[in-house]
N, C-alpha and C positions, 0 to 999 in steps of 0.2 A: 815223106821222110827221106831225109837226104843221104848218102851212101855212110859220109863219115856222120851223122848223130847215131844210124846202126851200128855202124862199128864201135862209135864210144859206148852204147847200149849193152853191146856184147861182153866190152871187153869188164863197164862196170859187174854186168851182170856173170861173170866169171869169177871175177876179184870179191863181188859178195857171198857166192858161192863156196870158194876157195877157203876163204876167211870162215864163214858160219861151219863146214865140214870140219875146220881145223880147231877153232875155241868155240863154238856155238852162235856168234853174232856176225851179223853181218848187214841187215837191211837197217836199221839205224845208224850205224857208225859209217858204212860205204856207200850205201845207194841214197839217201837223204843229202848226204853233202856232197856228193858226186851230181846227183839230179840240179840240185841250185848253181854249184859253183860251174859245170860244165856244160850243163844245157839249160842254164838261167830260169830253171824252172824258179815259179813263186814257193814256198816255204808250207804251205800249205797241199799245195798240188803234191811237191815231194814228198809228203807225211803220207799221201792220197795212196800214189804210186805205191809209194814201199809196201804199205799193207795191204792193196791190192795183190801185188806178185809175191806176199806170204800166207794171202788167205789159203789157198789149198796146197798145196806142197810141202810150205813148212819145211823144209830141207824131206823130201821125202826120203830120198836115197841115204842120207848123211846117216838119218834115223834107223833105218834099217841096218848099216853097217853097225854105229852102237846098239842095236838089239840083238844082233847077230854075236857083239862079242859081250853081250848080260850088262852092258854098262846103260841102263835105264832103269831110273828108279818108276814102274809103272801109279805109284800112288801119289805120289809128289806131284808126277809128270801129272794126274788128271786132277787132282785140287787146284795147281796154278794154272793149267788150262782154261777151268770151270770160271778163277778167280781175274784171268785175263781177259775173257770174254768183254765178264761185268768191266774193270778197270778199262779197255779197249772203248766202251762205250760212252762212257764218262767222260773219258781223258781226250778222247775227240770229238766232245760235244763242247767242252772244257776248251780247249783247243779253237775251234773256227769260232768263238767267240772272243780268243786274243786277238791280237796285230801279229803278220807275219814277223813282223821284227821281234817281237817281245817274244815271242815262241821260240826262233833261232836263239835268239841270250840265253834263255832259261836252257834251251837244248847242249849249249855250249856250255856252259856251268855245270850240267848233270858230266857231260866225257869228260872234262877238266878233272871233277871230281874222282870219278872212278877210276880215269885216267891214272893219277897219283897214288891212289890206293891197288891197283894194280901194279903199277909200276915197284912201290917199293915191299908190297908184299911177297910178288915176283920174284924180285933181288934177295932179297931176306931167304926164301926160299931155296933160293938157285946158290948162291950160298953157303947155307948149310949142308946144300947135296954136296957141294966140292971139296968141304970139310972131311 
């Protein structure tokens, strides 16, 4: 591994950090299209990666500070866990059974989407605070 792909390694793996501790995401939206576009990983591999480096941490720290200030719903938190599992396993069986290509479209379609439903519920919000 060459000196600058660790360094772009780091700096992604900072910026997904930085991101997941601040709105809760980070390894789909940062390290997915960071892994393709900057170190030409295949679209698969980066699906690989990401959930590799969320298997056990999961923001561990992030987690702790929202438990520390009661902001975790612990029952929600273990149904969609239980339910992510299952979906987890599916969705990437589901998954290396597409074209790398058809995975990135459909991947880019889902942020577009929420993208925009973020974006102007955000505003709507932000908004009415300044009202």
């Amino acid at each position: 591994m060459s000196l600058q792909t660790f360094v772009l390694l780091v700096i992604i793996g900072v910026a997904s950090g930085l991101l997941s501790g601040f709105v809760g995401v980070g390894g789909g939206i940062i390290i997915v299209p960071a892994l393709i576009y900057f170190l030409s990983m295949p679209q698969h591999a980066a699906q690989g990666t990401s959930l590799f480096i969320l298997l056990l941490p999961v923001g561990f720290m992030a987690v702790y500070n929202y438990y520390k200030a009661g902001s975790i719903n612990w029952n929600f938190g273990i149904v969609i866990a239980i339910a992510f599992v299952v979906g987890g396993y599916f969705g990437s069986k589901l998954s290396l059974k597409m074209s790398p290509g058809l995975v990135r479209f459909v991947f880019g379609i889902i942020m577009v989407i929420i993208s925009f439903k973020l974006i102007t519920s955000g505003y709507t919000a932000w908004n009415n605070e300044r009202a």
